[in-house]
C-alpha angles and dihedrals in degrees: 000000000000117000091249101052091042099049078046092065096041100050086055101051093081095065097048108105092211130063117279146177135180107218126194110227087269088059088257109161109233097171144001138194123230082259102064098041078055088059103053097032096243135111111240098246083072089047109051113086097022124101132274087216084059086071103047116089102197116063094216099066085057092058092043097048096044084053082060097046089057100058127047096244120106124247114226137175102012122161120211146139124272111209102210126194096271100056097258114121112222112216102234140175107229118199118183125208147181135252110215088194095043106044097174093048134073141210119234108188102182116198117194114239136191109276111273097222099087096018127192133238092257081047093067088075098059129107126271132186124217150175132213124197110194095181090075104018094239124120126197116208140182126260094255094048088040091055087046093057113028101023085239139067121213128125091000087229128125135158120260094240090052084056095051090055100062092063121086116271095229084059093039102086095042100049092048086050079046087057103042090049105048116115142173144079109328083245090062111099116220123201132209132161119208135157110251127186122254120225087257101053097264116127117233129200093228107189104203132202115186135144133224107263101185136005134215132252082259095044089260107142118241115177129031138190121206151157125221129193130194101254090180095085081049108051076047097064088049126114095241082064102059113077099210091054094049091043081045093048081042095062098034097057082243125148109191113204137180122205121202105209090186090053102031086231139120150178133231129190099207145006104278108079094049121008100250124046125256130003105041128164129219091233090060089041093048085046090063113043115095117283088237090056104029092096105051095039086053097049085051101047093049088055095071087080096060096052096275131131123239110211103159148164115207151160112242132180112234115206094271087071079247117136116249126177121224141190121206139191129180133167116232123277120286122232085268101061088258126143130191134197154136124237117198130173124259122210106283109258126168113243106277089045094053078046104058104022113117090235097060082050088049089051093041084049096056097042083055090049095052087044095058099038083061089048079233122139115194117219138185138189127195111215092202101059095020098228123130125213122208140182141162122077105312099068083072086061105049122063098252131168104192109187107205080349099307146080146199115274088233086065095059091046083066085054096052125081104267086230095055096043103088080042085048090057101037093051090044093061099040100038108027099033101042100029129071093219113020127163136192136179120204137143121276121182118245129207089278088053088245116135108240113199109243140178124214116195132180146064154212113357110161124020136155128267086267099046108265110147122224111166131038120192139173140108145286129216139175126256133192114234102246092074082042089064097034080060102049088045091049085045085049094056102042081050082043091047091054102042097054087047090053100054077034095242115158120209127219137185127196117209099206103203091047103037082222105153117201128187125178120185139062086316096070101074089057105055112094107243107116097158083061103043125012114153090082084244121147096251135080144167118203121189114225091275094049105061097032088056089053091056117089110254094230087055092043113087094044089053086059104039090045083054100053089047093057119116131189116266091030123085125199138195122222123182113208131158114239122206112239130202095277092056099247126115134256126196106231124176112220106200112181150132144201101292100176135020146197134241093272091055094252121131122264102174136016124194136173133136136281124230123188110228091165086119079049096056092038081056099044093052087054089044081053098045090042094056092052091049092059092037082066111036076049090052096043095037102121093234147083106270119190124180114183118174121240083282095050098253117146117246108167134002125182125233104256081063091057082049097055123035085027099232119135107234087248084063086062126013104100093019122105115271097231092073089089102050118086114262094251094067102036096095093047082046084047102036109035113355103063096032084059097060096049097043090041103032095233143043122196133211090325102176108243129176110220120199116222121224081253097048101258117146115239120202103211139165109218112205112177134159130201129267106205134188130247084275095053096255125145117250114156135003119213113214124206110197113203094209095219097168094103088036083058095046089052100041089049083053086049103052083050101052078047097053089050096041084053094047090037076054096053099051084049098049092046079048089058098043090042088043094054094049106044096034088048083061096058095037091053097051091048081053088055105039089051084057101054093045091062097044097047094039097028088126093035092061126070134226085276091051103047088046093054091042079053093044090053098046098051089043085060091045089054085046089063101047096053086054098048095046080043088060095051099046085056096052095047087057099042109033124106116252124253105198123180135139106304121195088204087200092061090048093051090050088045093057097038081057090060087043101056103115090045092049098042088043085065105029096237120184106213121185117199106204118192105293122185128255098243132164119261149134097274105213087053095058086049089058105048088051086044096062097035089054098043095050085045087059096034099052091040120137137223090305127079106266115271110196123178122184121190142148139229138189119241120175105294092349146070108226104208122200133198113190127189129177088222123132101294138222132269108244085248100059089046080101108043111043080081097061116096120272088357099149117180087190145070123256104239091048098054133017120235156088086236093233095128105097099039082056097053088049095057085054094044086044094048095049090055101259142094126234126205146162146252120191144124121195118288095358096082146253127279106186110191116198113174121214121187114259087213132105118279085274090078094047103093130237 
């Protein structure tokens, strides 16, 4: 709605006697007259902006009045229930009507009524409202319908069957047929007529209106909302009624006839018009007027409907299949949809005759005539042949050939503006072809090749049984170009509307000298002003107070003061937090600017939209936090950081940088990097270290030499990776400097404590090998002198004597086995590894060959299960098996020795296994039977140093793998040692 048209009606509301409101098309109320505010006890101030559903008491009239809002066509006669401020409901009749100027607007006019609850006999043929809900067979109707039905009015519910009932049976079957096959979107209004009985027995002609709510899973439909009136009063008031006008129809040859444009339905009084008396439809008229003149009647008939008279001569079809020729004359439509006319027959012709009579000249004249006087053209197109046939005014003013009346389409295309034509086509077939009543403006060129602003309507007039449209008719008239641009603006801010909703931007607009604040967009619902605005619609107008209250106090003063700082030709943004029905906050950005001005040149209104950032601040607070969080976690890392920009220059260090190297960050932040390495390593930083992390991206564990602030060298590894920019551009590398000057210390005191153990090894490897060999002399000689002294002074010494000399013998012989097995743990420890390829099965044959007396002396099973090929030092492993198979033999029990040797794999390993069935080990000793000379016998019961084991677990050790053991007593022993499946590489030095 423009600012003129809308302060016209306005101005003009006071003066209307009865009640009245100007609604938006969400019912929102714009304006209201004293008498309304009368009605439902409120002053108007509480009224506008609220809506007009707020007021109806009965859901169903919302439902009922919204239904009317959604489609063109005006709303009479409704009953429903006013709720006024003091509780008490007022019974009303509620006619809705439309604002030509205001297209977007509608007129309530609200008329008080006697209550419904105990109506009288002139209140049956209002109007009621009802809704079915076949999903649950239960309607729900009004006070007025529910009195008609029932004589009382109570709950308003009924069942649907009860409802049924009501109607005729002769309409029942056909209304519920009528039900089960509507179709179409739930905007969409349907139309029947049917008798129903009254609560005292009458029968009434209800004419009902309603429209599909929900749909089932199949596309049945399951619930309806509709609206009936009595038609009986109104086929009462019809001509057809009234004696003298039908005696006086009668006499005159006259057939009087009514066409309701809303219900595409008439009513004839005799048989003329039509053929039959009474309900007639357009579609079975139009079938039977001549072809010739099929075209031209139609384009006039739907005229009526656009404010145009009908005054025509024709050829029609009775209902012998004999031609008649009729005249016909009918007034424009009333604000109803009604039209009115007579229909008399003309002497019979043949067709040249009808065509070339003077009468016929006389009647075309006057239907020009009318035409013009209306400033209205008819057209027609058939679609089949795809010509189009005008006539009215304006055809003297376009450059038209019509060939036998018509022309080709193409033709009128080189009459349209070049830039409205696709719309042209487009609209045409939406709106004209689709629709029952379409209309379209666009540009066509007159004689003096000037564009003339024009607007088509109408619609389908002719189509096949399936649907298939072949003639389109209506009427053309001419339009100034100032409602041509109020359109188009009106067309420019509903594109406007729902462009701002759909990237969810709120406008708002400041009227300075009132302080009056109005938005209009998705922000609107949220604010929390419910005394202001209350029905949840995009629109809202806050008073000074208001606005200023909703804003958050700390936000307050800078809005103000932005505001009063704005200029025209400058915008601003101004983030402020607005408080929303649940009481929290949201973060909106208010970006405006001075949008009108005074005389004086000083702003009067500023306007500009609204956008919720509410999600951007959230964000940016993380983005904050999260900054911090890595600020920190940069600042307390326990390394050397480093951050220089593409040139090498620093940007950021950490503190344990300061610590360490003793510059303050002044010293360093927007230097070059290179003022900290020593001197030796700043052309390989410059030339090739840092170009490589850029280029690459990363850069691992590179050796670079730091300078502290006091001149000590520090041995680091600088590892460092590459920050780019959204094109991919470098634009900082981050270092990480592994500080190894205490590691090198430490390794430098390492290789020498190395260097002394190996050489420490070496002496006491030459000890061992010199001890063997020099203590194995003396030890020998005691052996044989021993020896000789038993054998020369055998019968010199007594029993004491030869005991001792025993003793002494036996002790060296002891001597020279510790050494010996000294020797070879020793060796075991200390020798280099000689690793090759090893078939471990041929090495345990090989050894149970050089067992075979042991093993046949004590009759020992032994099983070989598969076992690998390693590498390995060969006489270690021997040893290892050696050791494991002769304690197996050597701790057997009563039983003969079983001994089973097999092999798993296990990950990077074999896990070899070697199993007996000997006497078994007690959990505590698992640990120390493999340490050297660790015996858990007695000497006299087994043989041994109890070196073996330790033995087994150097050569387990050496080849990269562990060995254990798994036992209880008397249930045997399981010893594990694992070798490396890999190549002679993974066996260590």
């Amino acid at each position: 709605m423009t600012e003129m048209s809308r302060s016209v009606i306005f101005e003009a509301f006071d003066a209307f006697p009865q009640a009245c409101a100007v609604v938006d098309a969400d019912l929102r109320i714009l304006q209201t007259n004293p008498a309304l505010c009368s009605l439902a006890g409120r002053s108007a101030k509480a009224l506008t902006g609220l809506g007009f559903n707020t007021l109806l008491a009965d859901r169903l009239d919302i439902d009922l009045v919204r239904s009317s809002l959604s489609t063109d066509s005006p709303l009479s006669g409704l009953s429903c229930l006013i709720s006024r401020s003091d509780g008490a409901p007022a019974p009303v009749t509620l006619d809705v009507r439309l604002l030509p100027s205001s297209p977007d607007c509608r007129l309530l006019v609200v008329t008080p009524r006697a209550s419904p609850a105990s109506p009288t006999q002139e209140t049956h043929g209002l109007s009621g409202t009802y809704r079915l809900d076949l999903a649950h067979r239960q309607a729900r109707v009004s006070p007025a319908l529910e009195h008609f039905l029932t004589g009382r009015a109570r709950d308003g519910r009924i069942s649907v069957e009860a409802w049924l009932k009501a109607i005729h049976a002769t309409d029942r079957a056909r209304i519920k047929d009528r039900l089960r096959a509507v179709s179409g979107h739930r905007l969409d209004v349907h139309a029947f007529e049917c008798r129903m009985r009254r609560h005292d027995g009458a029968w009434r002609q209800m004419r009902h209106q309603f429209r599909v709510l929900t749909h089932g899973r199949r596309g049945q439909p399951l619930a309806f909302s509709g609206i009936v009136h009595d038609a009986t009063r109104t086929a009462a008031t019809g001509p057809e009624t009234d004696p003298r006008l039908r005696l006086a129809c009668q006499a005159a040859d006259l057939c009087a006839w009514s066409y309701d444009f809303e219900a595409d339905e008439g009513h004839s009084t005799g048989r003329l018009h039509t053929g039959q008396e009474g309900p007639f439809c357009y579609s079975d008229w139009r079938s039977r007027v001549h072809p010739d003149d099929r075209s031209r009647v139609s384009a006039a008939f739907l005229a009526l409907q656009f404010g145009a008279t009908m005054e025509e001569r024709y050829r029609i079809r009775d209902e012998t299949g004999s031609e008649q020729t009729h005249v016909c004359h009918a007034e424009p439509c009333d604000s109803a949809g009604q039209a009115y006319g007579f229909t008399r027959l003309a002497e019979s012709a043949s067709a040249e005759a009808v065509a070339s009579t003077p009468e016929i000249n006389t009647v075309d004249q006057a239907a020009a005539r009318s035409m013009r006087v209306a400033s209205i053209t008819a057209w027609t197109r058939d679609m089949t042949s795809d010509r189009m046939t005008i006539s009215g005014p304006l055809c003297e003013r376009l450059d038209l050939d019509q060939v036998d009346g018509s022309f080709s389409f193409s033709k009128w295309k080189d009459c349209v503006h070049p830039d409205d034509w696709p719309r042209l086509v487009d609209l045409c077939r939406s709106n004209f072809e689709t629709a029952p009543n379409g209309e379209i403006n666009y540009r066509i060129r007159d004689k003096n090749q000037q564009y003339i602003h024009v607007r088509a309507r109408g619609g389908v007039s002719e189509q096949t049984p399936d649907g298939q449209v072949l003639t389109l008719a209506g009427v053309l008239s001419e339009t100034d170009e100032v409602e041509h641009l109020r359109e188009q603006l009106a067309v420019t801010e509903r594109a406007r509307a729902e462009a701002a909703a759909a990237a969810n931007i709120t406008a708002w607009f400041h009227e300075i000298a009132t302080g009056r604040l109005t938005l209009e967009g998705p922000l609107c619902p949220a604010i929390e002003l419910a005394e202001a605005f209350s029905d949840g619609g995009t629109r809202l107008v806050l008073d000074a107070e208001d606005w200023r209250s909703a804003i958050h106090e700390d936000d307050l003063h800078g809005l103000l003061s932005g505001l009063g700082r704005l200029a025209p030709d400058h915008q601003e943004d101004f983030e402020v937090r607005i408080r929303t029905r649940d009481g929290d906050y949201r973060w909106i950005n208010l970006r405006g600017g001075v949008s009108q001005v005074g005389p004086d040149g000083a702003p009067t209104r500023l306007s500009g939209f609204i956008t919720d950032i509410t999600e951007r601040r959230v964000l940016e607070k993380d983005l904050a936090l999260e900054k911090a969080r890595l600020d920190s976690i940069y600042q307390q890392t326990p390394a050397l950081l480093h951050t220089m920009d593409k040139h090498g220059n620093t940007l950021m260090v950490n503190r344990h940088w300061v610590a360490r190297l003793g510059y303050r960050e002044d010293e360093v932040i927007g230097r070059p990097g290179l003022i900290v390495v020593h001197p030796d390593d700043r052309e390989r930083v410059a030339r090739t270290l840092l170009p490589q992390t850029l280029e690459k991206g990363e850069l691992v564990r590179e050796p670079v030499r730091l300078v502290t602030s006091q001149g000590e060298v520090l041995e680091t590894r600088i590892s460092a990776f590459a920050e780019y920019d959204l094109s991919g551009t470098p634009r900082a590398a981050h270092a990480v400097f592994e500080d190894l000057t205490d590691i090198q210390a430490a390794r430098k005191e390492l290789e020498a404590r190395a260097e002394e153990l190996e050489r420490t090894n070496r002496e006491l490897n030459r000890f061992a090998t010199v001890a063997s060999h020099d203590l194995q002399e003396p030890l020998r000689k005691i052996a044989a002198f021993s020896g000789l002294l038993r054998r020369r002074y055998q019968d010199r010494l007594d029993e004491d004597g030869l005991s001792s000399l025993d003793f002494l013998v036996d002790a060296a012989g002891r001597m020279r086995t510790l050494i010996d097995d000294l020797l070879g743990y020793s060796r075991a420890s200390s020798r280099p590894l000689k690793t090759s390829r090893i078939e471990l099965e041929s090495v345990v044959e090989a050894l149970l060959k050089e067992l075979g007396v042991l093993i046949e002396e004590t009759g020992a099973i032994i099983e070989i299960d598969a076992l690998p090929a390693v590498y390995g030092d060969t006489t270690l492993l021997r040893l290892l098996f050696q050791n494991l198979i002769t304690n197996a033999i050597k701790y057997r029990g009563q039983d003969a020795p079983y001994i089973r040797i097999g092999s798993v794999r296990a990950g990077d390993s074999w896990r070899i296994h070697v199993m007996d069935n000997g006497i078994g080990i007690e959990g505590k000793f698992f640990n120390k039977i493999f340490d050297p000379f660790q015996r858990l016998h007695a000497r006299g019961d087994y043989e041994g140093t109890g070196i073996g084991l330790a033995i087994c677990q150097q050569a387990a050790e050496r080849h990269g793998g562990r060995i254990w053991v798994d036992s209880a007593p008397g249930r045997g022993s399981s010893f594990y040692f694992t070798l490396p499946t890999g190549t002679a590489e993974d066996v260590p030095d």
